[in-house]
N, CA and C atoms as an extended XYZ file, in Angstrom:
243
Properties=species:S:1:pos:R:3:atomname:S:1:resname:S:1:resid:I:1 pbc="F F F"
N        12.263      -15.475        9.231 N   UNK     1
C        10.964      -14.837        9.389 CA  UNK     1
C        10.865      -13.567        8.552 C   UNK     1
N        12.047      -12.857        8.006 N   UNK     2
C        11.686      -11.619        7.659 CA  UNK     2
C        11.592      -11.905        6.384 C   UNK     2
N        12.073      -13.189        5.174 N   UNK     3
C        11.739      -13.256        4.510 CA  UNK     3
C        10.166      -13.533        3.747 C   UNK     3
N         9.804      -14.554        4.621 N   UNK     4
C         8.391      -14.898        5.350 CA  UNK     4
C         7.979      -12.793        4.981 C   UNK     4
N         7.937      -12.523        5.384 N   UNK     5
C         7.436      -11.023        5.807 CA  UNK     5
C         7.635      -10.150        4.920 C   UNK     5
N         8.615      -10.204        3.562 N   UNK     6
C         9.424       -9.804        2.932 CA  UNK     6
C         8.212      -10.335        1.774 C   UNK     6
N         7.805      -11.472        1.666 N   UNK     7
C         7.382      -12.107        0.446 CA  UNK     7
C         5.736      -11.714        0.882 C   UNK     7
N         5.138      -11.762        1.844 N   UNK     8
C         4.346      -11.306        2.079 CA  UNK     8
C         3.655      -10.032        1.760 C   UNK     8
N         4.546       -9.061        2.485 N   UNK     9
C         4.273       -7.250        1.814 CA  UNK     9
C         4.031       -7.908        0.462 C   UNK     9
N         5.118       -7.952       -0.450 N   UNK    10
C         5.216       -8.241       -1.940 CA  UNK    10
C         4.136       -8.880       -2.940 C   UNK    10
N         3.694       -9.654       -2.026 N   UNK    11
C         2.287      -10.405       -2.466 CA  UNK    11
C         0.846       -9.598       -2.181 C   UNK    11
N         1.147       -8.843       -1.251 N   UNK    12
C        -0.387       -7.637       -1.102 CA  UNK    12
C         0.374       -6.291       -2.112 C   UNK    12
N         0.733       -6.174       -2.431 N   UNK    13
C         1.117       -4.999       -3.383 CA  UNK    13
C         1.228       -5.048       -4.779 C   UNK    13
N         1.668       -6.296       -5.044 N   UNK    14
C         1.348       -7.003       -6.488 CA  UNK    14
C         0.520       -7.696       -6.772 C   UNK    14
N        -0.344       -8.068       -5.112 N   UNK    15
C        -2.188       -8.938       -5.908 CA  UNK    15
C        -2.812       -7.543       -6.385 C   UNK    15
N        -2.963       -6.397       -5.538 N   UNK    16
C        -3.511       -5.231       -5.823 CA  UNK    16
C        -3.027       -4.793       -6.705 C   UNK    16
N        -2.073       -4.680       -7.469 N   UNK    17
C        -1.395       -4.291       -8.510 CA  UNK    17
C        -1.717       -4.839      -10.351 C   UNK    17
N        -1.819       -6.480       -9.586 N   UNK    18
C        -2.630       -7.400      -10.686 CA  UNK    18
C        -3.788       -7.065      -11.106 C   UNK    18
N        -4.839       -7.096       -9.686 N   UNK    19
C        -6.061       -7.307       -9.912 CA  UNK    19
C        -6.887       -5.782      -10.208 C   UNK    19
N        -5.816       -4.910      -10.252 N   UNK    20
C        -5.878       -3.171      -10.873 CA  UNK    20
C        -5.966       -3.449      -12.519 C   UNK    20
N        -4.916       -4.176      -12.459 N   UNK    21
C        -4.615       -4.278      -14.353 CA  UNK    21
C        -5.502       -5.015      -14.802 C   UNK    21
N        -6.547       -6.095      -14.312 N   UNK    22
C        -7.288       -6.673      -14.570 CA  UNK    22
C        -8.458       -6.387      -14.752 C   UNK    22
N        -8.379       -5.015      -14.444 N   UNK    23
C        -9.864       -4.498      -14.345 CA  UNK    23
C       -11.242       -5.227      -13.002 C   UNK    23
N       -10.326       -5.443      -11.883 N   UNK    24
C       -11.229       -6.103      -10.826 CA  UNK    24
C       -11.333       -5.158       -9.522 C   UNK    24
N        -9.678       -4.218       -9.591 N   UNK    25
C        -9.792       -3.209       -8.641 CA  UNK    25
C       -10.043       -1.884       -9.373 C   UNK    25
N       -10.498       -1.280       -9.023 N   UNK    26
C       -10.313        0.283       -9.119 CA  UNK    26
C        -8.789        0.981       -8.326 C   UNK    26
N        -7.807        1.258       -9.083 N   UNK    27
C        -7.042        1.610       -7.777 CA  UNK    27
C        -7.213        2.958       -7.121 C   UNK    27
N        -8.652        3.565       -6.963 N   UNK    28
C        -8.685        4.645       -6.346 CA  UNK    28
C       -10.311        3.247       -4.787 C   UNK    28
N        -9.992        1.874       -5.069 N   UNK    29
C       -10.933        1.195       -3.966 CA  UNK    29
C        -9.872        1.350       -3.063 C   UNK    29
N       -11.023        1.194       -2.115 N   UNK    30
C       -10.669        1.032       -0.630 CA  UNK    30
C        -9.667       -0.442       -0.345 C   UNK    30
N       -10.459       -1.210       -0.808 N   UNK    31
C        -9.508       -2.829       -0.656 CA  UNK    31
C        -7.871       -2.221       -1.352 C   UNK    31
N        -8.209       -1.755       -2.709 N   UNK    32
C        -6.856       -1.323       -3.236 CA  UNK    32
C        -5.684       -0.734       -2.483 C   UNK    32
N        -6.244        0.301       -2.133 N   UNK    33
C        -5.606        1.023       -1.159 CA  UNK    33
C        -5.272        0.381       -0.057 C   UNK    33
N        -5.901       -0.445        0.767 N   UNK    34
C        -5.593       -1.140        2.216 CA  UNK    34
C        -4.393       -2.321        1.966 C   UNK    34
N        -4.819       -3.059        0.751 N   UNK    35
C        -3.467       -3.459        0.460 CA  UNK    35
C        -2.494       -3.113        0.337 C   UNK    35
N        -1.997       -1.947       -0.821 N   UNK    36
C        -0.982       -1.168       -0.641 CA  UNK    36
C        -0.608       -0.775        0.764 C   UNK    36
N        -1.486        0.075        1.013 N   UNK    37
C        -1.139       -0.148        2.852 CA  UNK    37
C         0.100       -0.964        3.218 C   UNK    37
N        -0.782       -1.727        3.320 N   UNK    38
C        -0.596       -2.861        4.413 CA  UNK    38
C         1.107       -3.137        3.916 C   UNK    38
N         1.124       -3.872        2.552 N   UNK    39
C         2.017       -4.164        1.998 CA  UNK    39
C         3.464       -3.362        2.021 C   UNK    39
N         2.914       -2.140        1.761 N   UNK    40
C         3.829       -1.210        1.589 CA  UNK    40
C         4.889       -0.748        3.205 C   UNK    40
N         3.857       -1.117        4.084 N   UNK    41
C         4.085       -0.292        5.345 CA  UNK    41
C         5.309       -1.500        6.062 C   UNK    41
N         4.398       -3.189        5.633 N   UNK    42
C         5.602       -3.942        5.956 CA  UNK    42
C         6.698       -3.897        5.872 C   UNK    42
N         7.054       -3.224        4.355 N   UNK    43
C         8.145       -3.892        3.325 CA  UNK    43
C         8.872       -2.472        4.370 C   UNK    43
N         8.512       -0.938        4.630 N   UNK    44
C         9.460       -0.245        5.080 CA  UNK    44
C         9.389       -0.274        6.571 C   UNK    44
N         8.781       -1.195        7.063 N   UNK    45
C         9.480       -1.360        8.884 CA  UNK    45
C        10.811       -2.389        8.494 C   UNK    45
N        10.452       -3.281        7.598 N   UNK    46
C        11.723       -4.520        7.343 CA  UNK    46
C        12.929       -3.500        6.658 C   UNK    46
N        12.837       -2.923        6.068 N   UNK    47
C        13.892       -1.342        5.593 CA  UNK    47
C        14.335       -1.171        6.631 C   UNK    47
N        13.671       -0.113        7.774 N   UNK    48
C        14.233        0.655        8.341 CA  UNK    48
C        15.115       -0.141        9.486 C   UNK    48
N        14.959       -1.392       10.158 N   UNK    49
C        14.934       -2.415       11.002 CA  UNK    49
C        16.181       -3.054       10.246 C   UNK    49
N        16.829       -3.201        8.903 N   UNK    50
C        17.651       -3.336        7.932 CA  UNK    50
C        18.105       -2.453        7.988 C   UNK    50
N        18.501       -1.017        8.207 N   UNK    51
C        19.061       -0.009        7.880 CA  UNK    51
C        19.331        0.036        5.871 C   UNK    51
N        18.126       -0.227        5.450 N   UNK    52
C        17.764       -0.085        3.958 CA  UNK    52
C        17.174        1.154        3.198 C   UNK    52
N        17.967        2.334        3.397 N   UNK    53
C        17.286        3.451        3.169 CA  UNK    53
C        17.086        4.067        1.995 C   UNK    53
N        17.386        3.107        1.000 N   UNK    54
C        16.701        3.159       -0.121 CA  UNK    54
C        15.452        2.998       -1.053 C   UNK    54
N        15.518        1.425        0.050 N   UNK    55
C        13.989        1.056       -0.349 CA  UNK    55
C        12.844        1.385        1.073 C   UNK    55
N        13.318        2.130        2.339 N   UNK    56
C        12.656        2.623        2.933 CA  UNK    56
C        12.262        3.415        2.302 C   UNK    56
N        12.558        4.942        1.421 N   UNK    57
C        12.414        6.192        1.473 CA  UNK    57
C        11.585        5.626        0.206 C   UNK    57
N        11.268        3.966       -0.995 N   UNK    58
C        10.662        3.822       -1.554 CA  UNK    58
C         9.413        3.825       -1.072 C   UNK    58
N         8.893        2.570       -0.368 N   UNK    59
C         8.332        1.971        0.521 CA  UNK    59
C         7.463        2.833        1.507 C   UNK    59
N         8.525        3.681        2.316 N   UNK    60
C         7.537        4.498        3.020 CA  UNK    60
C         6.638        5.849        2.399 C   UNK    60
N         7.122        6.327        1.484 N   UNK    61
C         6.704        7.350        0.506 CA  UNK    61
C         5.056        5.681       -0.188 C   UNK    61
N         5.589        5.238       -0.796 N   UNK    62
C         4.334        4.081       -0.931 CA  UNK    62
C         3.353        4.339        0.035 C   UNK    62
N         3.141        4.036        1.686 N   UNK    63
C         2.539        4.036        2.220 CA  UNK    63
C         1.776        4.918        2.903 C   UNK    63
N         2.366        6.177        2.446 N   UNK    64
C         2.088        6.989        2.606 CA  UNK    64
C         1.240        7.833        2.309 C   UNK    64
N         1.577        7.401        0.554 N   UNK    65
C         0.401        8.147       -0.418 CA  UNK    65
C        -0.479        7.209       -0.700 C   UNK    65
N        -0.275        5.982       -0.274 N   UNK    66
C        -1.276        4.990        0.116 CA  UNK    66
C        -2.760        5.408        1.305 C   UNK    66
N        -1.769        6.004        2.330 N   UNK    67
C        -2.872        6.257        3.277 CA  UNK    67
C        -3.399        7.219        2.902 C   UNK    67
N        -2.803        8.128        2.625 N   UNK    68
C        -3.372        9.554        2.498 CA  UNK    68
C        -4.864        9.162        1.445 C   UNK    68
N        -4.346        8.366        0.419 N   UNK    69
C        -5.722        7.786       -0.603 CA  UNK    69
C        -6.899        7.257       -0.009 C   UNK    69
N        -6.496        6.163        0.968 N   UNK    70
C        -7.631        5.938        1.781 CA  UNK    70
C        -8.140        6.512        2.854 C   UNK    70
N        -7.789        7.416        3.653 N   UNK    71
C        -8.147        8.375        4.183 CA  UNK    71
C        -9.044        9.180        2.980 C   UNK    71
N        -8.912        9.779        2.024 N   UNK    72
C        -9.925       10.484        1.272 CA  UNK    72
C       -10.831        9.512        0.780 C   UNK    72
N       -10.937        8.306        0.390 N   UNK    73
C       -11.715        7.540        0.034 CA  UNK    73
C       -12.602        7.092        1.466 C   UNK    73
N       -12.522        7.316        2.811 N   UNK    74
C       -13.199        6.711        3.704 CA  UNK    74
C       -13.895        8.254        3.876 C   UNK    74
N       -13.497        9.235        3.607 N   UNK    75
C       -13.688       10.755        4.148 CA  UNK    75
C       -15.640       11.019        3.526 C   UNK    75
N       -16.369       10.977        4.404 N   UNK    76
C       -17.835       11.564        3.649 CA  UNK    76
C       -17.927       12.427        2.766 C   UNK    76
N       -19.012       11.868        1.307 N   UNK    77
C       -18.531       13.061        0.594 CA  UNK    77
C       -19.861       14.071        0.621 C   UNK    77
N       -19.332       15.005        0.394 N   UNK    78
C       -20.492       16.364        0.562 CA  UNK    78
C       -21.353       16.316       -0.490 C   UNK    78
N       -22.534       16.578       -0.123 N   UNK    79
C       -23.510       16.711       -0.954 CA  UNK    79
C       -23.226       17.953       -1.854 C   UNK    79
N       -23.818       17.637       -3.016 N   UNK    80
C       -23.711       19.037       -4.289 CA  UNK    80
C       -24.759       19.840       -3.763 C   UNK    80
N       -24.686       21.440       -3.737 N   UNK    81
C       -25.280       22.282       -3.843 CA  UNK    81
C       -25.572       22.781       -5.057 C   UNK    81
């Protein structure tokens, strides 16, 4: 199963990754970002659950500045004065 889970993350982080280079995402979109997410956040619970603290401290740093992106991208933006 964790490979299952393993290939999964990997496949939302490199469709978003593709479809960036393709000119289909923006990687500052929301979808962009939620993938990474998602992807990223898998790959370092299967790390840490592994005692893999290499590619945790990759992985979770990923998801991190992942969220933090979509968090400012969901954030209202202020009108110009």
């Amino acid at each position: 199963m964790d490979q299952v889970l393993q290939i999964a993350g990997a496949i939302l982080i490199l469709g978003a990754f593709l479809l960036s280079q393709m000119n289909v995402l923006d990687n500052r979109s929301k979808i962009y970002l939620v993938l990474n997410l998602a992807g990223s956040a898998v790959l370092a619970v299967l790390a840490y659950v592994d005692d893999d603290w290499g590619f945790l401290l990759l992985e979770g740093v990923w998801a991190l500045v992942s969220g933090a992106g979509l968090l400012r991208a969901l954030r209202p933006r202020r009108a110009a004065t």
